[in-house]
PADOGU-305918 format. One record per residue (C-alpha): residue number from 1; x, y, z. Coordinates in steps of 0.001 Angstrom, whole numbers. Layout:
<nodes>
(NUM,(X,Y,Z))
...
</nodes>
This chain:
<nodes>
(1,(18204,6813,26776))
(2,(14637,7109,25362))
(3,(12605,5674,27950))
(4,(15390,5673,30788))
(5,(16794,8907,31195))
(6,(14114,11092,29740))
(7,(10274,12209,30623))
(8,(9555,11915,26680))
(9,(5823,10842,25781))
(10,(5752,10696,22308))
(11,(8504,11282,19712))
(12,(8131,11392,15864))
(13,(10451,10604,13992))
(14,(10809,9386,9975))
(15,(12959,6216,9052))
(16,(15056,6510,11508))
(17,(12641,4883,13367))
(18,(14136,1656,11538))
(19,(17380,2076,14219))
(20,(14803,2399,16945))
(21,(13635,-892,16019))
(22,(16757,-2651,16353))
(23,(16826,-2603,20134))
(24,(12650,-3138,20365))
(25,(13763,-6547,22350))
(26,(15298,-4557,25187))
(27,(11863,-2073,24788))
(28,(9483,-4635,25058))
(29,(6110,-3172,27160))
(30,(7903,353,27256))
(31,(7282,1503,23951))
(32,(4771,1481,21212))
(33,(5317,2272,17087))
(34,(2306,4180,14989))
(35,(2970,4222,11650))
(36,(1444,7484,10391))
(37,(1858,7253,6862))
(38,(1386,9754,4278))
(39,(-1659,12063,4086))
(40,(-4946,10597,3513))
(41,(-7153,11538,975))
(42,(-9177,13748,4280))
(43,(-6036,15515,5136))
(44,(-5354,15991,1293))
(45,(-8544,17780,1065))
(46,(-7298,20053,4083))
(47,(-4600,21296,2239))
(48,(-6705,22071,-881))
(49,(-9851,23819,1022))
(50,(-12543,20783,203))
(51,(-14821,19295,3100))
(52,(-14611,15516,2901))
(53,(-15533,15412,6828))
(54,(-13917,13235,9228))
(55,(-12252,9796,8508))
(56,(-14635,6914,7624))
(57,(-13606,4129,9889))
(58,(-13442,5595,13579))
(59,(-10015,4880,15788))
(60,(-12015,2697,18227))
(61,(-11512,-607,17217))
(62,(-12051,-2512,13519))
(63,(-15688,-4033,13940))
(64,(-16723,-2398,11776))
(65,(-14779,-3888,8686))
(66,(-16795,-7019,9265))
(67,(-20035,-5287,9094))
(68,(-21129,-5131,4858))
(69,(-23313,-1843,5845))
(70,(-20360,-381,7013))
(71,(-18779,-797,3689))
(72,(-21957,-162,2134))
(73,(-22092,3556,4092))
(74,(-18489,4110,3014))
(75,(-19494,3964,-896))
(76,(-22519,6163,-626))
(77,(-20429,8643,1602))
(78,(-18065,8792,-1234))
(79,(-21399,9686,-3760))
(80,(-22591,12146,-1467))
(81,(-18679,13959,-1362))
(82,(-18073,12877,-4850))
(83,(-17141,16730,-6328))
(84,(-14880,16978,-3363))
(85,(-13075,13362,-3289))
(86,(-12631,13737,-6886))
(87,(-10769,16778,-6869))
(88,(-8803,15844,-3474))
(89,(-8159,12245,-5755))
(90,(-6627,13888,-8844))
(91,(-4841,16195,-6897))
(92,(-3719,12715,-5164))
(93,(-2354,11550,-8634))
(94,(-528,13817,-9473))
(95,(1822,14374,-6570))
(96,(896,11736,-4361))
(97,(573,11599,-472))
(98,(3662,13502,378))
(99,(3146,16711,2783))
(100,(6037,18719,733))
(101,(3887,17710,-2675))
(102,(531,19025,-1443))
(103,(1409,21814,176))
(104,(2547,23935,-2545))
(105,(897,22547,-5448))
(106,(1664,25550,-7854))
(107,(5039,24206,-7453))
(108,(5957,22242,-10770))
(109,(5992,18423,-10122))
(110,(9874,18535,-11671))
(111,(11072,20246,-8681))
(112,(8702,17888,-6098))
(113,(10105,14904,-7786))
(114,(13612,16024,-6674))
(115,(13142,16989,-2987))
(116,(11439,13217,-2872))
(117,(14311,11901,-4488))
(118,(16554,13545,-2201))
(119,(14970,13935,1593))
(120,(12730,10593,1442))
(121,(14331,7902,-1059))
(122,(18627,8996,-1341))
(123,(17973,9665,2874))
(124,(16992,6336,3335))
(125,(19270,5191,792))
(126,(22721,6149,1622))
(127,(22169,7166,5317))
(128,(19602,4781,7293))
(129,(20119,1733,5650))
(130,(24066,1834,5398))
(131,(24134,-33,8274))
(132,(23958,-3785,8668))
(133,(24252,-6810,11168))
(134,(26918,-6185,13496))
(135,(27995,-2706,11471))
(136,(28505,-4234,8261))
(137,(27828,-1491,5128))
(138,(25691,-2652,2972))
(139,(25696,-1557,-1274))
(140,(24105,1542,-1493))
(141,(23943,449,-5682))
(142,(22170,-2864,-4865))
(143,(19622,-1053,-2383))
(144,(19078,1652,-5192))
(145,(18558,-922,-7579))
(146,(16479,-3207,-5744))
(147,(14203,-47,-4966))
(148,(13959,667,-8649))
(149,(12476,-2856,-8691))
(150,(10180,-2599,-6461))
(151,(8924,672,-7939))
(152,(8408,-1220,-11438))
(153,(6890,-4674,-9453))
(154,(4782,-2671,-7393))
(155,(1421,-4039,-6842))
(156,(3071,-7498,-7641))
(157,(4275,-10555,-6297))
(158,(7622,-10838,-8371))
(159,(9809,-14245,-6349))
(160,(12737,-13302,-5822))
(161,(14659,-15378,-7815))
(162,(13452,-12787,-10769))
(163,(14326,-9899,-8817))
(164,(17157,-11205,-8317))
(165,(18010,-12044,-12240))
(166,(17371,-8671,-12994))
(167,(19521,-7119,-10336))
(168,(22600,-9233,-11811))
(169,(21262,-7780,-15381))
(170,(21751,-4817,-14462))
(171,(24574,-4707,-12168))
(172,(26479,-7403,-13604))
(173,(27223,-8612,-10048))
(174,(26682,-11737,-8649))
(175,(22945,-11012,-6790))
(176,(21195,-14009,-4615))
(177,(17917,-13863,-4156))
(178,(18158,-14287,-67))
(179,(19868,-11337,-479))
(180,(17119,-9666,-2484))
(181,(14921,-11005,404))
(182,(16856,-9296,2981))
(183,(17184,-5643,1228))
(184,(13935,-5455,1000))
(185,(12942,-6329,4025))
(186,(15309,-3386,5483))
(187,(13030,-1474,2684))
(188,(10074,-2263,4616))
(189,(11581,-1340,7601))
(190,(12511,2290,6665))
(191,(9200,2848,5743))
(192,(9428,3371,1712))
(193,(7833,483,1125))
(194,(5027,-2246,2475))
(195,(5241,-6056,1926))
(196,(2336,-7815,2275))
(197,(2503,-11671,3143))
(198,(868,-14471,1759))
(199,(-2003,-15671,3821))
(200,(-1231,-18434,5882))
(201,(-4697,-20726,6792))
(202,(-5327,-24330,6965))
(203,(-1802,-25173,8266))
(204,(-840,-25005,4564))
(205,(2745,-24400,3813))
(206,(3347,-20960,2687))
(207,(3414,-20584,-784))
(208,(3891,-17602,-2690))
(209,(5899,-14539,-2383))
(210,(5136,-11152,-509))
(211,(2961,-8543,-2511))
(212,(5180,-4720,-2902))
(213,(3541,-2047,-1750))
(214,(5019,1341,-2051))
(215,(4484,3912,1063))
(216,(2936,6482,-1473))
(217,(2987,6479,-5469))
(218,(4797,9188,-6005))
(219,(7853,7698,-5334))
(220,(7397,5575,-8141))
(221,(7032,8707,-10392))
(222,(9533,10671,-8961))
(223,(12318,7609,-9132))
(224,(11739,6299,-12263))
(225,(10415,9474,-13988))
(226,(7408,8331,-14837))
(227,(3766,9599,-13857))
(228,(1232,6959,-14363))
(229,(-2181,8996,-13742))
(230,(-4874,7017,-11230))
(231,(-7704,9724,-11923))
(232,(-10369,8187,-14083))
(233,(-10510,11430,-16288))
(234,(-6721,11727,-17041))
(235,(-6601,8015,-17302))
(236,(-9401,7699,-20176))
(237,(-6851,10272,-21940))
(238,(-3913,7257,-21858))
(239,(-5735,3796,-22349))
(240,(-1984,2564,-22896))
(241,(-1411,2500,-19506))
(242,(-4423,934,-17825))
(243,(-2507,-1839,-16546))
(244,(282,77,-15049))
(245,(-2085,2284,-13226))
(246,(-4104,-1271,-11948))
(247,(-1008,-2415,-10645))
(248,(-486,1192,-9241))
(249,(-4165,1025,-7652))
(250,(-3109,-2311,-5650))
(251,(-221,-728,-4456))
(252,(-2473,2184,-2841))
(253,(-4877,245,-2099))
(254,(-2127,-2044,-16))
(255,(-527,898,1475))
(256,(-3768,2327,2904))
(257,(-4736,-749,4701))
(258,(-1379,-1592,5880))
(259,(-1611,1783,7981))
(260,(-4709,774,9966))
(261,(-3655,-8,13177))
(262,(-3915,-3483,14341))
(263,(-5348,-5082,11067))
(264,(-3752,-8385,9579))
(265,(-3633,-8087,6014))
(266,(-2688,-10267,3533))
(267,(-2759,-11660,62))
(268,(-4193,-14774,-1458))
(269,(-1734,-16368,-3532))
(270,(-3403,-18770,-6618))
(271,(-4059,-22423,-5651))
(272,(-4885,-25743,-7400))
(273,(-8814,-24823,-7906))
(274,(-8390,-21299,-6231))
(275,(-7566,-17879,-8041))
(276,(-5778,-15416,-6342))
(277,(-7159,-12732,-4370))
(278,(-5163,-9298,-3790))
(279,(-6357,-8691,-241))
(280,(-7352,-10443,2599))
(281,(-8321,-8685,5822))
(282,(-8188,-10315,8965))
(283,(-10682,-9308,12218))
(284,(-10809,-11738,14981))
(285,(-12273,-15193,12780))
(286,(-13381,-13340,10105))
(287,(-12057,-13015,6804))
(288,(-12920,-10217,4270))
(289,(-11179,-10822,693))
(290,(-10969,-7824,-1422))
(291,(-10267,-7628,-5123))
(292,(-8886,-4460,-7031))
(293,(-10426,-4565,-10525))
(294,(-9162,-1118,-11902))
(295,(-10319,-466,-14792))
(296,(-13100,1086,-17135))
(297,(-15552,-1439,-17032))
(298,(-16063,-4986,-14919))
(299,(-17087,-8078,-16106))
(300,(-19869,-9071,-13306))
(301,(-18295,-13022,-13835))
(302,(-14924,-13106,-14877))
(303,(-13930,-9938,-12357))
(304,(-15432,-11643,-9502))
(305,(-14286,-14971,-10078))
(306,(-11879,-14650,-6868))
(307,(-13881,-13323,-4783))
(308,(-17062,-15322,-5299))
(309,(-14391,-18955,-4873))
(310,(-12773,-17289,-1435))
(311,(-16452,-16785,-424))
(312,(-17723,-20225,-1171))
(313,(-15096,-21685,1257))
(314,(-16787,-21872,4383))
(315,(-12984,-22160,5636))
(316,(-12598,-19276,4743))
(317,(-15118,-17705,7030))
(318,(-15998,-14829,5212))
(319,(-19318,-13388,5109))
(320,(-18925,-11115,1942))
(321,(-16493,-9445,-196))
(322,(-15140,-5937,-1388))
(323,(-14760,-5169,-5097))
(324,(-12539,-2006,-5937))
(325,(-12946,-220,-8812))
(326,(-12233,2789,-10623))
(327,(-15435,4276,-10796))
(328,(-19226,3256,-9309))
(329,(-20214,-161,-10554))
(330,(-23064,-2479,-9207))
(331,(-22909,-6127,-9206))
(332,(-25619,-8184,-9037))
(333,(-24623,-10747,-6004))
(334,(-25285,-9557,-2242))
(335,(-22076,-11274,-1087))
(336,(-20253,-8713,-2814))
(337,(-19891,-4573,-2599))
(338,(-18226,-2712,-4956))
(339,(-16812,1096,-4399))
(340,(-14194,3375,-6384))
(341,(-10844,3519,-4867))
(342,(-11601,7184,-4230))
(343,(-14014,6072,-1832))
(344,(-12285,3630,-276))
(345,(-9458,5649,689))
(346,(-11888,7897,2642))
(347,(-11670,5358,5380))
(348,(-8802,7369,6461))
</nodes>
C-alpha cells in the first residue's frame, strides 16, 4: 500500500521501520531506507544556542575520508570550536543523543531516563519485536535480557556462546547461543542497537564475532541505571571508571560511523601476528583503520601498535590511520592523525 496505492514521497517513521523491512524483497528499486539516527553533536549545539557550523563531512559522496587533510581539517575545526563542542559534548554525556533529552535539559535526567525506558527501549521491546518468523511471539524476558547485555558488552565483541551463558544465569532457562545471534540481530534491526562485522579480506574465513554498538549511550544509562560520564572534565573526577567510559567511547564512536550513508565499516578482529583494530572504514580499495584510545594519556608505541601493523600491510591498502582520543594528542608518525572524539563527531 506504500508505494502502490499512495502518492507518498518520503515517510518517517521509528522502529517500525523493522516491519517495513520484512517485505524489502517485494520493494526492491521502489524504495530506499536513511537511517537518521540520533542528534549529532551540530544539531545538539542547536538545541543549546552554540555555533558549531555546518556538518564536517559534506552529503556528496565519502572521498573525502580517504584524504589525511581532510581528517587533518576536521581536528583543527574542532580547536577552532573547542568552547562550543565542549559544552555541546558534556551536554552530550549527560543525556545522550535523544531529541526528548536535549530539548528540555532543566528536566532532571531521572525523569528522561524513564520516557527512554518507556517510548524507545519497552516500545521496541514488547511491541515491534513480538513478532517472529511466520507470527511466532518471541520472549519479551529473553529480548529484555539480551538488551541488558548488550548495554553492559557495548563497545565489545562478547561470542555468543558467553552471552549466551549469562542469559541462562540469569534466566535459568535453557538459552542457545544461535538464538542469542538471532535476538540481536532483530535488535539491530529496530534500530536500538548497531553490530558491526568482522572484516572480511584476503578470502580469510571469518573469524571473530560482531562488535555492539548502541544507537545512543543513553540507553545504556537509562536501562541499567548507570551514567558513565564521556566528558574529559567529569571523567578526571571518576578515574574508576575509565575503562567503562573507553568501551562507551567505541560504542559512539561505532554508532556515528554506522550512520554515514553508504560507508562499509568494520572491525579488525586479533590475528596470529596482528592486533586488533576497532574500526575499519571501507571507500572504494581503500582501507582506513581507526583506533579508539580513550583515555588520559597515550603511549605513542604501545597505543599505536594496531594501527601502525594494519598500516604496514600493503594488503591492507591503507594509506594512513585515525587515532581517537579523549583529548588533543600528537604523535610523532605521519601515517597516523590523532583527534578527540569531540571532534570527530563533528563530522556530522
Amino acid at each position: 500500500a506504500l508505494v502502490d496505492h499512495s502518492t507518498v514521497k518520503v515517510l518517517i517513521t521509528g522502529s517500525s521501520a523493522l516491519r517495513i523491512a520484512i517485505g524489502r524483497d517485494s520493494l526492491a528499486g521502489r524504495i530506499t531506507m536513511i537511517e537518521a539516527g540520533t542528534l549529532s553533536l551540530t544539531e545538539i549545539g542547536v538545541f543549546a544556542g552554540l555555533d558549531l557550523g555546518k556538518p564536517f563531512l559534506p552529503d556528496n559522496g565519502l572521498k573525502a575520508l580517504i584524504e589525511k587533510e581532510f581528517w587533518k581539517a576536521l581536528g583543527a575545526h574542532g580547536e577552532r570550536k573547542s568552547r562550543e563542542r565542549d559544552e555541546a559534548f558534556r551536554r552530550f554525556s549527560e543525556r545522550g543523543g535523544y531529541p526528548l533529552a536535549q530539548h528540555r535539559f532543566d528536566v532532571p535526567w531521572e525523569h528522561v531516563a524513564d520516557q527512554l525506558n518507556e517510548t524507545v527501549i519497552r516500545r521496541v521491546i514488547q511491541h515491534d519485536l513480538r513478532l517472529g518468523d511466520r507470527g511466532r511471539k518471541r520472549d519479551p524476558a529473553l529480548l529484555e535480557e539480551v538488551f541488558r547485555l548488550a548495554c553492559r558488552y557495548t563497545g565489545q565483541t562478547p561470542s555468543y556462546d558467553t552471552l549466551a551463558r549469562e542469559a541462562h544465569r540469569a534466566l535459568r532457562a535453557n538459552v542457545g547461543p544461535q538464538r542469542v545471534n538471532h535476538y540481536l540481530r532483530f535488535l539491530n534491526e529496530s534500530l536500538l542497537l548497531r553490530l558491526v562485522s568482522p572484516l572480511e579480506i584476503r578470502l580469510k574465513k571469518s573469524r571473530g564475532f560482531p562488535k555492539i554498538c548502541l544507537a545512543d549511550h543513553s540507553l545504556r544509562a537509562s536501562w541499567l541505571q548507570e551514567e558513565i560520564p564521556l566528558d574529559p572534565q567529569a571523567l578526571s573526577g571518576a578515574p574508576h571508571l575509565t575503562t567503562v567510559a573507553g568501551h562507551l567511547a567505541e560504542s559512539v564512536t561505532g554508532a556515528l560511523l554506522c550512520t554515514i550513508g553508504g560507508l562499509d565499516v568494520a572491525h579488525f578482529p586479533a590475528r596470529k601476528d596482528e592486533p586488533e583494530v576497532d574500526f575499519v572504514l571501507t571507500i572504494g580499495t581503500r582501507r582506513i583503520p581507526l583506533e579508539v584510545k580513550y583515555q588520559k594519556t597515550v603511549d605513542p608505541l604501545r597505543d599505536t601498535e594496531a594501527l601502525r601493523a594494519f598500516l604496514e600491510k600493503s594488503v591492507n591498502n591503507a594509506p594512513f590511520g585515525v587515532l581517537v582520543t579523549q583529548t588533543t594528542v600528537t604523535v610523532d608518525d605521519p601515517r597516523l592523525v590523532c583527534l578527540p572524539l569531540s571532534s570527530l563527531m563533528l563530522m556530522r
